[in-house]
C-alpha positions as a Markdown table, in Angstrom:
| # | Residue | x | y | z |
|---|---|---|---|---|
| 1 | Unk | 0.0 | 0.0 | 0.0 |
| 2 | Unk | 2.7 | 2.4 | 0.6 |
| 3 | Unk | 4.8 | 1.5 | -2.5 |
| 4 | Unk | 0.9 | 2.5 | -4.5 |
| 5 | Unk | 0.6 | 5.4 | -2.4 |
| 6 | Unk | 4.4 | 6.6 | -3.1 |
| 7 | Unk | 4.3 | 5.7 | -6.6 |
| 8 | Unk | 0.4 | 8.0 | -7.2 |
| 9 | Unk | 2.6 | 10.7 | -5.5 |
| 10 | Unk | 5.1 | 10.5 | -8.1 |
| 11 | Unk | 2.9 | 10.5 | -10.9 |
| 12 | Unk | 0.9 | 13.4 | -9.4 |
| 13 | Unk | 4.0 | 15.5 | -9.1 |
| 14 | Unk | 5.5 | 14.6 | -12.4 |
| 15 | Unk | 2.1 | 15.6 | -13.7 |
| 16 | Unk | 2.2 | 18.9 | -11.9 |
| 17 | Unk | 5.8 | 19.4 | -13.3 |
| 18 | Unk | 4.6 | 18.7 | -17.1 |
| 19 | Unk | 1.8 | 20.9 | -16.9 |
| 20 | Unk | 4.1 | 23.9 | -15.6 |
| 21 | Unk | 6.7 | 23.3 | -18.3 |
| 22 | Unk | 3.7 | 23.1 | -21.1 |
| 23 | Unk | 1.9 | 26.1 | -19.3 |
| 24 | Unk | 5.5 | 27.9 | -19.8 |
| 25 | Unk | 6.5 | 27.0 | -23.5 |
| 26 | Unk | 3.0 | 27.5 | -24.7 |
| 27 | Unk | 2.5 | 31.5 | -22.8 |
| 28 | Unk | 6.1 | 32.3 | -24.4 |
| 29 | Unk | 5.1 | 31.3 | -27.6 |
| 30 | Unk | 2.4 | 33.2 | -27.5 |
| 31 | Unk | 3.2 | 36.4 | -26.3 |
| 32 | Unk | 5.5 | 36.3 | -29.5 |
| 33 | Unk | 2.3 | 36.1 | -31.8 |
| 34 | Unk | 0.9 | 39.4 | -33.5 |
| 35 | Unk | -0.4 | 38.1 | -37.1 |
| 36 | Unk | -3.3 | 35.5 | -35.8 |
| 37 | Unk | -5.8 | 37.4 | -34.4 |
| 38 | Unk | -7.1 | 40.7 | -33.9 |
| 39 | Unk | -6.3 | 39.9 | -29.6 |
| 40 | Unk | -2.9 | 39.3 | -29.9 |
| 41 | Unk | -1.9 | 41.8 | -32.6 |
| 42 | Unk | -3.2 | 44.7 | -29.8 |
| 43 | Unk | -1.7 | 42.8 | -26.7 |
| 44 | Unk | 2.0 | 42.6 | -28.6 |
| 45 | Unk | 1.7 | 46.2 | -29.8 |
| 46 | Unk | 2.0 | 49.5 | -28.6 |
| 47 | Unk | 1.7 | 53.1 | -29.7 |
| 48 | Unk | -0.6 | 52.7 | -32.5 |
| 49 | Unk | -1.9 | 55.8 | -34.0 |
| 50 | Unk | -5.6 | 56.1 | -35.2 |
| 51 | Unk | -8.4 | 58.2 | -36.0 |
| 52 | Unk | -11.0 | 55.5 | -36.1 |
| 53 | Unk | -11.2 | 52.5 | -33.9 |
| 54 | Unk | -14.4 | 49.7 | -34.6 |
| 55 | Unk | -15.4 | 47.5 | -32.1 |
| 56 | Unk | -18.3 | 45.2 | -31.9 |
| 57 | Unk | -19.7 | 41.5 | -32.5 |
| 58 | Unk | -20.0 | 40.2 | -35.9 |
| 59 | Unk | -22.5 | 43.0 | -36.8 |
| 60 | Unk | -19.3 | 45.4 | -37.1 |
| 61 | Unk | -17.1 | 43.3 | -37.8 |
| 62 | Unk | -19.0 | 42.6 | -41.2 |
| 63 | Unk | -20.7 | 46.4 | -41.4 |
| 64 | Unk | -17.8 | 48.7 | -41.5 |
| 65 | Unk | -15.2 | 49.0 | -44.4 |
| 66 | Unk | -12.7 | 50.1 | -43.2 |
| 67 | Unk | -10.6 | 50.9 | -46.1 |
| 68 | Unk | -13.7 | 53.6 | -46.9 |
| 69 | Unk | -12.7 | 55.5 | -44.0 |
| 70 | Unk | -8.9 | 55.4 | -44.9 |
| 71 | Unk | -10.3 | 57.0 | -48.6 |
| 72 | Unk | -11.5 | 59.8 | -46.5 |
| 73 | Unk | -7.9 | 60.1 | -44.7 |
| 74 | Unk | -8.8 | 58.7 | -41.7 |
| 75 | Unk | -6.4 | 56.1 | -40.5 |
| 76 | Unk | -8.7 | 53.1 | -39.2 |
| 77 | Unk | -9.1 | 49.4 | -38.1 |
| 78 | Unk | -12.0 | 47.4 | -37.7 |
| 79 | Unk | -11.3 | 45.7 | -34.3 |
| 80 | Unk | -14.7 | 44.2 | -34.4 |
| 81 | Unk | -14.7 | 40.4 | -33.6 |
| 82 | Unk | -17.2 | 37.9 | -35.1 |
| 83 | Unk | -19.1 | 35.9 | -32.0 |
| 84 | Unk | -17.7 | 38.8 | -29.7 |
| 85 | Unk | -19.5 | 40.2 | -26.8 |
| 86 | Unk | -18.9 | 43.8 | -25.4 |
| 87 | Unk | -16.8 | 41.7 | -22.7 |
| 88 | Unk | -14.0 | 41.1 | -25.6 |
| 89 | Unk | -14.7 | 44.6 | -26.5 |
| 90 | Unk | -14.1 | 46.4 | -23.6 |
| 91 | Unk | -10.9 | 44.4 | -22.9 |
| 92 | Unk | -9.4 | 45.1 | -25.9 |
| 93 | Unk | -10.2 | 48.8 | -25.7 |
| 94 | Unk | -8.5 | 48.6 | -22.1 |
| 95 | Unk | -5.1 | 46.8 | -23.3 |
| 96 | Unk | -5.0 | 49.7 | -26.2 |
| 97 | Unk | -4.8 | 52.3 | -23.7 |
| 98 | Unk | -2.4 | 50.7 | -21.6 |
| 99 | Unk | -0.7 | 50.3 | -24.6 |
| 100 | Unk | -0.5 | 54.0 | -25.4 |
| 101 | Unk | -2.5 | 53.7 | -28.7 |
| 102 | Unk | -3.3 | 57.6 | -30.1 |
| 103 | Unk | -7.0 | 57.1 | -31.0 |
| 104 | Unk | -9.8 | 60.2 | -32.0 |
| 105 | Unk | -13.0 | 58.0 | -32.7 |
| 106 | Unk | -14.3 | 55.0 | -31.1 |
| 107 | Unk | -17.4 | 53.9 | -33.3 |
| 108 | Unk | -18.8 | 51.2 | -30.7 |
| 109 | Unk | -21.9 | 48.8 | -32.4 |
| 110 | Unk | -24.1 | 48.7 | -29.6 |
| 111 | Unk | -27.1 | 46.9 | -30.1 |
| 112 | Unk | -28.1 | 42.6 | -29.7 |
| 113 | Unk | -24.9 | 42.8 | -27.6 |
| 114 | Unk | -26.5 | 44.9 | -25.0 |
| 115 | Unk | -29.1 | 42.2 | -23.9 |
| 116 | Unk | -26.0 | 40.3 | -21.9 |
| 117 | Unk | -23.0 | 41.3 | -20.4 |
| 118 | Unk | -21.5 | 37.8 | -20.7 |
| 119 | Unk | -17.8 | 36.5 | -22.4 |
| 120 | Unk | -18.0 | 34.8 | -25.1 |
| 121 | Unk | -16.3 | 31.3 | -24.5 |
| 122 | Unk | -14.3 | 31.1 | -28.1 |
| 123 | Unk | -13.6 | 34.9 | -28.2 |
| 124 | Unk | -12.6 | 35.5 | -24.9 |
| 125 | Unk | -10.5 | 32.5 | -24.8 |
| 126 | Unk | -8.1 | 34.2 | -26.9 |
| 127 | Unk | -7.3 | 36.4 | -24.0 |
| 128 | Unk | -6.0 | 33.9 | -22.0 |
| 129 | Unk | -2.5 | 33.0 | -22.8 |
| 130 | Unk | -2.0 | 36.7 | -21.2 |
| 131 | Unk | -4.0 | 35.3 | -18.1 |
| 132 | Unk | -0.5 | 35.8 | -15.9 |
| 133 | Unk | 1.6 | 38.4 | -17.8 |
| 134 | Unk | -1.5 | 40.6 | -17.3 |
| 135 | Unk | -3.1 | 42.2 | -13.9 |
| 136 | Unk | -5.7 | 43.9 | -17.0 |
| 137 | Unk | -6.7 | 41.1 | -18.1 |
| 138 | Unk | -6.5 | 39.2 | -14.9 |
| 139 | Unk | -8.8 | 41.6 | -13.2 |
| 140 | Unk | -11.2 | 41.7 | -16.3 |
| 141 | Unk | -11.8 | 37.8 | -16.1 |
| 142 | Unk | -11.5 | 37.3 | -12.0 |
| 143 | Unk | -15.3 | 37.5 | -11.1 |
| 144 | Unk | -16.0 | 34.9 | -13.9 |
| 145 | Unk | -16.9 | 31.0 | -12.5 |
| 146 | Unk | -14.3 | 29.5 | -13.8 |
| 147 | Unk | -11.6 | 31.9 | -13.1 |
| 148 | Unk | -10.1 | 29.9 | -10.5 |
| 149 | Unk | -9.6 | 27.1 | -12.2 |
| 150 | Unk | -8.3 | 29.1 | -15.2 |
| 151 | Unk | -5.6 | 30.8 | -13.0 |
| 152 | Unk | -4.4 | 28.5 | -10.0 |
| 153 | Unk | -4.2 | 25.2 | -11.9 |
| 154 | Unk | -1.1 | 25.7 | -14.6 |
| 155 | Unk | -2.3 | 24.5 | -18.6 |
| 156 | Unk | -5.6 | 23.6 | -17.3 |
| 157 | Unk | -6.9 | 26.6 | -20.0 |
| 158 | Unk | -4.8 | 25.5 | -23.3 |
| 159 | Unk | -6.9 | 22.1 | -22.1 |
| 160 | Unk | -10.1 | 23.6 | -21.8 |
| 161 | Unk | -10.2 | 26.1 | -24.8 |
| 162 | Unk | -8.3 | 23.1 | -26.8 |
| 163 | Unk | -9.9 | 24.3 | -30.4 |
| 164 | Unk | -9.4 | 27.8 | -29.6 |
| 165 | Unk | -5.8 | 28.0 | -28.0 |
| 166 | Unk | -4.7 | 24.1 | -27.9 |
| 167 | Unk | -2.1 | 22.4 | -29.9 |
| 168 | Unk | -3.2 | 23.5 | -33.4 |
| 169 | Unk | -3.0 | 26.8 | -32.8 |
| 170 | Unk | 0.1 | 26.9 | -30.9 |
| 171 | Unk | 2.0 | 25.2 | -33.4 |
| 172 | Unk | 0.5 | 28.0 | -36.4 |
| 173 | Unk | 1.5 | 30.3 | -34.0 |
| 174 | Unk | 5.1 | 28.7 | -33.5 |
| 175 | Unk | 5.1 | 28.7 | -37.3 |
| 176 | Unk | 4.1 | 32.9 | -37.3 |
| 177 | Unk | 1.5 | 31.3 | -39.9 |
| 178 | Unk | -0.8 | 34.6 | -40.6 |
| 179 | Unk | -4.8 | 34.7 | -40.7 |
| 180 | Unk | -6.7 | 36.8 | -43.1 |
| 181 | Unk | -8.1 | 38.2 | -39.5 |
| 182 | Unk | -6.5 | 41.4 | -40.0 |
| 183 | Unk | -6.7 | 41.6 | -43.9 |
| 184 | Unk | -8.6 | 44.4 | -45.0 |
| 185 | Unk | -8.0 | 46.7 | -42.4 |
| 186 | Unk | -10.1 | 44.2 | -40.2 |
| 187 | Unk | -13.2 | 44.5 | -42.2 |
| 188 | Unk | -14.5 | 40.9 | -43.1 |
| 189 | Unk | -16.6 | 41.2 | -46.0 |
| 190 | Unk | -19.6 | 38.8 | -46.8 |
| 191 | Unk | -21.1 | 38.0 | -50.1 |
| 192 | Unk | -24.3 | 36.8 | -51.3 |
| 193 | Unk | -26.4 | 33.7 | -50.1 |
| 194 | Unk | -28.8 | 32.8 | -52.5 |
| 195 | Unk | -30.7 | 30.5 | -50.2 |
| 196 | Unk | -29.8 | 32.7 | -47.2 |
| 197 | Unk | -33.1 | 32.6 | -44.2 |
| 198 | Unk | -34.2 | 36.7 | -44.3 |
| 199 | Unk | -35.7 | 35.6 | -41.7 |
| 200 | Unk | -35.2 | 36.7 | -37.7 |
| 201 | Unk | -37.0 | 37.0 | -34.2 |
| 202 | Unk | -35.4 | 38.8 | -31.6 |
| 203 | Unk | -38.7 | 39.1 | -29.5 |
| 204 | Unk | -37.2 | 37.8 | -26.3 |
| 205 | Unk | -34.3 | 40.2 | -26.3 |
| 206 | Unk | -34.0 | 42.8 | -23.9 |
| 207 | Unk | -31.0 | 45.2 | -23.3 |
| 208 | Unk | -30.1 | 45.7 | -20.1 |
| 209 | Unk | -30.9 | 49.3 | -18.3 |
| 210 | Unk | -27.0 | 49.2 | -17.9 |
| 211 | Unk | -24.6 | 47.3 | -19.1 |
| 212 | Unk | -21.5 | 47.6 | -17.4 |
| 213 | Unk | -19.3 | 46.6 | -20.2 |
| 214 | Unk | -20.9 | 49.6 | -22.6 |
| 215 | Unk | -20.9 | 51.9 | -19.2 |
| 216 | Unk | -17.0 | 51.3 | -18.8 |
| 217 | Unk | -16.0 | 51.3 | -22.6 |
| 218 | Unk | -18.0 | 55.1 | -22.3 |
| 219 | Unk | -16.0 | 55.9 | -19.4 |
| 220 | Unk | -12.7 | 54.9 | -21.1 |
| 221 | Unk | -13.3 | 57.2 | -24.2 |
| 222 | Unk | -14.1 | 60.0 | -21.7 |
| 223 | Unk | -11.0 | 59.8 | -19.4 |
| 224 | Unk | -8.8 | 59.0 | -22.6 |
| 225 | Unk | -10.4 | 62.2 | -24.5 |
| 226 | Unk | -11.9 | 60.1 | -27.4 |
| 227 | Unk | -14.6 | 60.9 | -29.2 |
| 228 | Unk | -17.3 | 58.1 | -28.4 |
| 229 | Unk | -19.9 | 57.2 | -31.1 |
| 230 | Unk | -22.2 | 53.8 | -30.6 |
| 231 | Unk | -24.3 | 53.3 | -33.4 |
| 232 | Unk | -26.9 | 50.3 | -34.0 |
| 233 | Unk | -26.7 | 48.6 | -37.3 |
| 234 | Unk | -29.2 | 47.5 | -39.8 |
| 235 | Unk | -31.4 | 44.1 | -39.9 |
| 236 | Unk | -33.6 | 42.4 | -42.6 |
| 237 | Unk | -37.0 | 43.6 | -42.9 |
| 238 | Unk | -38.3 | 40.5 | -41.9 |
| 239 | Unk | -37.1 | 40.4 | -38.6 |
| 240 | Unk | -39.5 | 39.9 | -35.4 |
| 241 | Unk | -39.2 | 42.2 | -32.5 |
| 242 | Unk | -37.8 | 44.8 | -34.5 |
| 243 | Unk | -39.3 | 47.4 | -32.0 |
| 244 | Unk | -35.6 | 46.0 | -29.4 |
| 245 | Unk | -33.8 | 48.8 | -31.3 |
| 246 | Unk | -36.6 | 51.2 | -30.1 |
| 247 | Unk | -36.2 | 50.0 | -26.6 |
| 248 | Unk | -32.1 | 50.4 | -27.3 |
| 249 | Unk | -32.9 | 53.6 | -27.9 |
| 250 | Unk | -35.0 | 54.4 | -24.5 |
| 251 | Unk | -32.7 | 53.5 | -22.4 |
| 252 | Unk | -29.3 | 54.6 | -24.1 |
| 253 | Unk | -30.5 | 57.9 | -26.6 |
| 254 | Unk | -27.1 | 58.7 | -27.5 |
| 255 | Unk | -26.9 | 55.4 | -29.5 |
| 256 | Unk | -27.6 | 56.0 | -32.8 |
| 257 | Unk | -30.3 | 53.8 | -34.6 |
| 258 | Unk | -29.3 | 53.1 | -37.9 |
| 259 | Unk | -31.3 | 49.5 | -37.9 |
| 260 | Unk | -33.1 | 50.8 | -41.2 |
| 261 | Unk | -30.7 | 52.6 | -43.2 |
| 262 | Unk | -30.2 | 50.0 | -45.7 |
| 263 | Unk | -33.6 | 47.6 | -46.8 |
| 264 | Unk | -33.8 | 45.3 | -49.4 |
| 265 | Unk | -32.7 | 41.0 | -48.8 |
| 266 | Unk | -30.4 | 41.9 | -51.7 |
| 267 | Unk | -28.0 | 43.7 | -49.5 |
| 268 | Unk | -27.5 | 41.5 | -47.0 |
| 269 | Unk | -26.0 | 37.9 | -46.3 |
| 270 | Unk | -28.2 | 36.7 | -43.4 |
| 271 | Unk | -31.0 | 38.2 | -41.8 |
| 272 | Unk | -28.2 | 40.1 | -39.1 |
| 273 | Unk | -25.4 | 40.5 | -41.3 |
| 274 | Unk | -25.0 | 42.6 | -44.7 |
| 275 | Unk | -23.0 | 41.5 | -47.6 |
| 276 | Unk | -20.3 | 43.8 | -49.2 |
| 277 | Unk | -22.5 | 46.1 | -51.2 |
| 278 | Unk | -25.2 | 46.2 | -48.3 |
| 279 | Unk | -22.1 | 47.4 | -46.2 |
| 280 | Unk | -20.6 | 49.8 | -48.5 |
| 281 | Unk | -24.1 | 51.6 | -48.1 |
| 282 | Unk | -24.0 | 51.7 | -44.5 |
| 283 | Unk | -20.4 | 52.6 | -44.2 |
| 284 | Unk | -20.9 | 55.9 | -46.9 |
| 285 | Unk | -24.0 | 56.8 | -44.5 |
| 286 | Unk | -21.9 | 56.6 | -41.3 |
| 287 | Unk | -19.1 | 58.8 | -43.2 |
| 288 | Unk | -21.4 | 61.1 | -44.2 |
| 289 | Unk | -23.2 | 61.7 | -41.0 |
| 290 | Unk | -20.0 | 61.9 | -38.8 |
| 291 | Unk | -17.1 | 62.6 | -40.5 |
């Protein structure tokens, strides 16, 4: 019994050592990566200059061409983050101004993403080979459930987030292998679906009086001297419980609702997301109105 005893010992600690060493080679790696994603490239940068910063879900992500503002002389990237929450956006915001980035215009999409104030799991996962090298990020994350686990118990997170930050991606990002993430000036354009559902209900959304993740991302732009727009972006027509954007709008009036801007199923991809022309239109309209 004490030989079993000894020997689980030994395999426990030897397990504990692996797990450091992994934990160790796989941060390091990391914090050398700035071509994958739109989350590294800000956390290994620093004194970025721009006059137009995006952030958002999806809904900016695929809204805003960037490359339209850059026409007009306005140097801009589309930070906006397919699947992202205003969790991930706030972050991000954060580690640019610990990073010292110059920025005039933050154009926030505030709209479906106000009805949580949530991480998302494969966004936000992103975020965490920085878990230790960052008190931001670290403070950002430490009310979560799982944050315990997720700090205290070394490579338990490259396990848990294995699609997102596992193996595969640590060897690309050994490699430096780029994504088209950050083509574009971060825009990610969509084309047409021809047998695409125009076809939505958001009737059981409702934003939340105050979201704490919008509240601090306005707080941010005010201490940092930025000039803070938060728009909401269009929809299908056929979309049930169109009148959320109304309710949006009750409870946050200086969001501007730009849900109907652009109509016609031939300018967008899915019921939520324009295609590249549908997009163009929307971006033109934004230029026009603010810049």
């Amino acid at each position: 019994m004490q030989k079993f005893l000894l020997f689980t010992l030994k395999i426990l600690i030897l397990t504990i050592a692996v797990a450091v060493v992994l934990d160790f080679v796989y941060t390091a790696i990391y914090l050398q990566s700035s071509n994958r994603g739109k989350i590294d490239h800000v956390y290994n940068s620093k004194n970025e200059n721009f006059d137009v910063v995006i952030l958002g879900s999806s809904r900016a992500n695929n809204h805003f061409v960037a490359q339209m503002f850059e026409d007009k002389g306005l140097k801009t990237f589309n930070y906006g983050m397919s699947g992202g929450h205003l969790f991930e956006a706030d972050l991000l915001l954060k580690l640019m101004v610990e990073r010292h980035y110059k920025i005039k215009n933050v154009i926030l999409e505030a709209d479906l993403n106000l009805s949580n104030e949530h991480r998302d799991f494969g966004i936000s996962s992103k975020f965490l080979p920085y878990l230790h090298q960052s008190e931001l990020i670290k403070e950002h994350f430490f009310n979560e459930l799982d944050f315990k686990e997720l700090y205290y118990i070394p490579f338990y997170r490259y396990i848990k987030f294995d699609e997102r930050i596992g193996f595969r991606e640590f060897h690309e990002v050994a490699l430096k292998k780029p994504t088209n993430t950050l083509d574009n000036k971060g825009y990610y354009p969509l084309g047409m679906k021809p047998n695409a559902n125009m076809k939505n209900n958001i009737a059981n959304l409702k934003p939340l009086r105050h979201n704490k993740y919008y509240d601090q991302i306005k707080q941010i732009c005010k201490a940092n001297n930025i000039n803070f727009i938060a728009v909401m972006t269009p929809m299908c027509e056929n979309t049930k419980g169109i009148n959320y954007f109304d309710k949006v709008q009750q409870l946050y009036p200086e969001i501007h609702n730009y849900e109907n801007v652009v109509i016609g199923d031939q300018y967008f991809s899915s019921c939520g997301h324009m295609n590249d022309t549908g997009a163009r239109m929307f971006t033109a309209r934004i230029l026009k109105d603010f810049f």
